[in-house]
MIROGU-998841 format. One record per residue (C-alpha): residue number from 1; chain; x, y, z. Coordinates in pm, whole numbers, plus 50000, padded with zeros to 5 digits. Last residue first. Layout:
BEGIN
<num NUM	cadena A	east X	north Y	up Z>;
...
//
This chain:
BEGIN
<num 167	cadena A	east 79637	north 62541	up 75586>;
<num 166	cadena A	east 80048	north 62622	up 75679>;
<num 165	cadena A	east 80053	north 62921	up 75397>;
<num 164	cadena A	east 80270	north 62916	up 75158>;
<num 163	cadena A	east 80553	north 63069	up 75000>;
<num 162	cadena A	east 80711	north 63239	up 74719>;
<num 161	cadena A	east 80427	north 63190	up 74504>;
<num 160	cadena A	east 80490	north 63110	up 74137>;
<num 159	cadena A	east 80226	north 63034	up 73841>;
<num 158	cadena A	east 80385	north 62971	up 73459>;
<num 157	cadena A	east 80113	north 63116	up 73240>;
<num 156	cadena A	east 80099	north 62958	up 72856>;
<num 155	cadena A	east 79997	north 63164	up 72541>;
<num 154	cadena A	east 79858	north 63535	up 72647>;
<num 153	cadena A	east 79570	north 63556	up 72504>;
<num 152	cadena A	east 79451	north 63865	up 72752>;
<num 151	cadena A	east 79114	north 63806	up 72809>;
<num 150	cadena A	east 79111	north 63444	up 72844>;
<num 149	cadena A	east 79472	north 63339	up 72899>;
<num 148	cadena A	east 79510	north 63638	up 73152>;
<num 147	cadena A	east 79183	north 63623	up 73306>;
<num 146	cadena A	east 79202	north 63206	up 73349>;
<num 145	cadena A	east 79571	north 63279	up 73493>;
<num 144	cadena A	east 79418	north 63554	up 73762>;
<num 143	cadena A	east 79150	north 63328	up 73838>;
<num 142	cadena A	east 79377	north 63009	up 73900>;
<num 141	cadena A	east 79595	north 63297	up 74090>;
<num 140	cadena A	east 79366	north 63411	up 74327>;
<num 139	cadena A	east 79226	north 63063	up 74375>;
<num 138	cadena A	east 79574	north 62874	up 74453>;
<num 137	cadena A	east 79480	north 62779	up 74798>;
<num 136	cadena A	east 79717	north 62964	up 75018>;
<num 135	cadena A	east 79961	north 63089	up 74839>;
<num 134	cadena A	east 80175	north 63408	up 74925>;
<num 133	cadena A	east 80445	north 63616	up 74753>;
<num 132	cadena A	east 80292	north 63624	up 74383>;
<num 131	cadena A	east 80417	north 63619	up 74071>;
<num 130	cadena A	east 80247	north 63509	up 73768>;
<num 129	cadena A	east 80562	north 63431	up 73499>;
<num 128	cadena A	east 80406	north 63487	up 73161>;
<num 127	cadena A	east 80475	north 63328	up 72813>;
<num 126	cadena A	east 80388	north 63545	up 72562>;
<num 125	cadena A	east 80121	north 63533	up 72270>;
<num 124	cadena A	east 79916	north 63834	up 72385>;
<num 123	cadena A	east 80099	north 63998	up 72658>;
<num 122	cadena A	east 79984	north 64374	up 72553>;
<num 121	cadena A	east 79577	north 64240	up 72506>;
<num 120	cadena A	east 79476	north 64381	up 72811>;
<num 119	cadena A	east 79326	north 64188	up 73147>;
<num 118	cadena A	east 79045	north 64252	up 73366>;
<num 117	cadena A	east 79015	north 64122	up 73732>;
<num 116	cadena A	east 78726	north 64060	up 73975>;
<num 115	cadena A	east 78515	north 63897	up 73748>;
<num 114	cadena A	east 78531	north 63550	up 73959>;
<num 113	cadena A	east 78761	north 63660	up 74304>;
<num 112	cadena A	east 78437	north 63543	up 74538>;
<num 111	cadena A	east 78325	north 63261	up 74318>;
<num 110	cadena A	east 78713	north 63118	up 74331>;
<num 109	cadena A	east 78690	north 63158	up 74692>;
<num 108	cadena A	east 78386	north 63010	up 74747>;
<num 107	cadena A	east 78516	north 62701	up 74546>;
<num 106	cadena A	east 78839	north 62653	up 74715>;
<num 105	cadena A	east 78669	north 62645	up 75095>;
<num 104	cadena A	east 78615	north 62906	up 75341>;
<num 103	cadena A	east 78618	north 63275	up 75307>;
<num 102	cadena A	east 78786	north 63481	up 75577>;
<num 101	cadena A	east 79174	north 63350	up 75472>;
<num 100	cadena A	east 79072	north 63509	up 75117>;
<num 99	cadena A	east 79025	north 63915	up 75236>;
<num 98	cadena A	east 78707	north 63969	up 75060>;
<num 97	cadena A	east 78731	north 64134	up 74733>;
<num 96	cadena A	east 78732	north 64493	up 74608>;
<num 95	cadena A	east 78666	north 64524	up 74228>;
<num 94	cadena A	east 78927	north 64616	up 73923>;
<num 93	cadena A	east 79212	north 64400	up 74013>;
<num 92	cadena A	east 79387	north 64471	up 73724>;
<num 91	cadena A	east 79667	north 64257	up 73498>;
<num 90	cadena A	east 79848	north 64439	up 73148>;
<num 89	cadena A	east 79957	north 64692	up 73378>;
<num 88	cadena A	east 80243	north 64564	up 73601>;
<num 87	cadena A	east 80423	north 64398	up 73298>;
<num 86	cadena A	east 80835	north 64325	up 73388>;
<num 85	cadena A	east 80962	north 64245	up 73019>;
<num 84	cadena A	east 81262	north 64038	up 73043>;
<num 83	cadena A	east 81657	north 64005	up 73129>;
<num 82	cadena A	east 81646	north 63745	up 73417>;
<num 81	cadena A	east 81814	north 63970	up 73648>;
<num 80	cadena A	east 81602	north 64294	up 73507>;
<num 79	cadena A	east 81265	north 64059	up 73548>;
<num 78	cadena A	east 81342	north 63921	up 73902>;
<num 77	cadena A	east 81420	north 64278	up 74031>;
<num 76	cadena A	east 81070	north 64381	up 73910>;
<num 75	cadena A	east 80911	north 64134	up 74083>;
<num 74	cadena A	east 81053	north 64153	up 74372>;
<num 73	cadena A	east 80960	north 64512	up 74395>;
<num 72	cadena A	east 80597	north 64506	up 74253>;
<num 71	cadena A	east 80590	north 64163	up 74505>;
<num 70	cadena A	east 80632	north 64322	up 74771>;
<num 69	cadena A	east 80446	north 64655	up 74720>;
<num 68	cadena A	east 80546	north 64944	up 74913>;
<num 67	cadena A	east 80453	north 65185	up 75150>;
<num 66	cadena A	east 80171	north 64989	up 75256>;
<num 65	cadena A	east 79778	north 65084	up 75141>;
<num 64	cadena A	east 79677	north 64956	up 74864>;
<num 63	cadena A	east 79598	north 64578	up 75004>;
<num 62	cadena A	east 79524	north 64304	up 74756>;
<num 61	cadena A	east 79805	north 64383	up 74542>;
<num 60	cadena A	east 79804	north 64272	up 74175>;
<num 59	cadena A	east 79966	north 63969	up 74130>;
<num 58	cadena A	east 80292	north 64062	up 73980>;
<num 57	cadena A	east 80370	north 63998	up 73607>;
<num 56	cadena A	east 80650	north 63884	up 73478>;
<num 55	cadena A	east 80727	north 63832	up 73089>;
<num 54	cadena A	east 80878	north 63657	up 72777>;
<num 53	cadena A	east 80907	north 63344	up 73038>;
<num 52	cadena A	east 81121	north 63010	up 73051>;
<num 51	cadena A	east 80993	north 62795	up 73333>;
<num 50	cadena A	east 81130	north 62427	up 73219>;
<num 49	cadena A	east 81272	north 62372	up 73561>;
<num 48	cadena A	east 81617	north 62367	up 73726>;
<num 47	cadena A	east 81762	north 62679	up 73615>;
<num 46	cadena A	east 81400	north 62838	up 73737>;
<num 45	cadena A	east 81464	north 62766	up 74097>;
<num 44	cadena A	east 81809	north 62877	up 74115>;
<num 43	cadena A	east 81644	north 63240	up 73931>;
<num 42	cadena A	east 81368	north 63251	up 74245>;
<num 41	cadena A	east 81648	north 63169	up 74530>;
<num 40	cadena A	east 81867	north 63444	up 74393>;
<num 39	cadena A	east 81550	north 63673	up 74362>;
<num 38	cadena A	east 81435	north 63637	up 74708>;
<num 37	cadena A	east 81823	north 63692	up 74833>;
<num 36	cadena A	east 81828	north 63992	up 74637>;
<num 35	cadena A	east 81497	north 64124	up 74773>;
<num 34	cadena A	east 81601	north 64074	up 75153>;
<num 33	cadena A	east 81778	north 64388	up 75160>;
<num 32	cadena A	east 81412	north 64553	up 75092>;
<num 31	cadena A	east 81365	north 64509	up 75473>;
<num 30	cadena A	east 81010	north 64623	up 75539>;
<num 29	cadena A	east 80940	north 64424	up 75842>;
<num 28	cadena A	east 80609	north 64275	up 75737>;
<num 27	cadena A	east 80719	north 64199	up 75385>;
<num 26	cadena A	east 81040	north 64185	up 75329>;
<num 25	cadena A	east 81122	north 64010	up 75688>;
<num 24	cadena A	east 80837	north 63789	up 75630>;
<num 23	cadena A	east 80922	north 63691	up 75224>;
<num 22	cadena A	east 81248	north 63629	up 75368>;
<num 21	cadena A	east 81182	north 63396	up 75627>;
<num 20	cadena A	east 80965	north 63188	up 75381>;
<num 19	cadena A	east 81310	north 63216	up 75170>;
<num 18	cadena A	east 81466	north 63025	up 75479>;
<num 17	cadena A	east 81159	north 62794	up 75575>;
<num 16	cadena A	east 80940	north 62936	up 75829>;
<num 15	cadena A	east 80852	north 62803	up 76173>;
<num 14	cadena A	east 80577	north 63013	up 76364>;
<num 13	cadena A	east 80483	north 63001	up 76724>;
<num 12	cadena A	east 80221	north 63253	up 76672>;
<num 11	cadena A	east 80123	north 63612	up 76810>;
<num 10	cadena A	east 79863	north 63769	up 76829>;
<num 9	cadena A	east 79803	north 64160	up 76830>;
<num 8	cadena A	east 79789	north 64347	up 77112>;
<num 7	cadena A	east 80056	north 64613	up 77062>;
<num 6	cadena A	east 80305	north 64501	up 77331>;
<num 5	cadena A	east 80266	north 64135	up 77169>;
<num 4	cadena A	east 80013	north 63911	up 77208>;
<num 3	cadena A	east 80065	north 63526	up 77355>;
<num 2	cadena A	east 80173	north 63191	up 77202>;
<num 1	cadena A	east 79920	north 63102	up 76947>;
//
């Protein structure tokens, strides 16, 4: 922590790789022009590995209450580029949970998110790209995948964050 800024809130002495600096600028600045450059980096990525999806799905948003959704929008760029369904419904969050950085280890966190989403049957036998902009220690989106394989039989889920977190 290096100080607080002029409306009290902390600030860090934070190094971010380039798309990491994206993400940011996206998502706590509100700069949409970053989306192309997200989606450039995500379709590069994909050429080189064996990631070939029917389908993307966003996480579903933890917080309701910004003017826009991150990942909705990245998402949804990713799928026209890559020519494929973009699926916002066929995943819920359909309880409140804790914000994850407050609860500790792997396991709690996986307890805190179990039965905290529901998934339809409209993916069943796809291959789904689970997109999210943040990972910290995977447990949103192991119970996200389990949901979607489980409840949705969809046939493989391909898991991508955008970034991480430094913990």
């Amino acid at each position: 922590m290096i100080g607080y800024n002029e409306f009290g809130h902390p600030e860090f002495d934070t190094v971010r790789s380039p798309l990491g600096e994206l993400v940011y600028r996206l998502k706590y600045r509100g700069d949409k022009g970053a989306i192309p450059s997200i989606v450039e980096a995500i379709t590069e990525f994909m050429k080189t590995s064996e990631i070939n999806p029917d389908a993307v799905v966003p996480m579903p948003p933890s917080r309701l209450q910004r003017s826009f959704q991150p990942v909705i929008e990245v998402g949804s760029e990713l799928a026209r580029t890559l020519g494929i369904a973009f699926n916002t419904t066929s995943l819920k969050k359909t309880k409140a949970t804790p914000q994850m950085k407050d609860v500790g280890d792997f396991s709690a966190r996986v307890a805190a998110l179990e039965a905290s989403f529901v998934s339809d049957r409209d993916l069943e036998g796809k291959a789904v790209l689970l997109l999210d902009d943040l990972f910290q220690s995977g447990a949103t989106m192991n119970v996200a995948s389990r949901t979607l394989k489980g409840q949705g039989f969809v046939k493989s889920v391909f898991a991508l964050a955008l970034t991480r977190t430094r913990n």
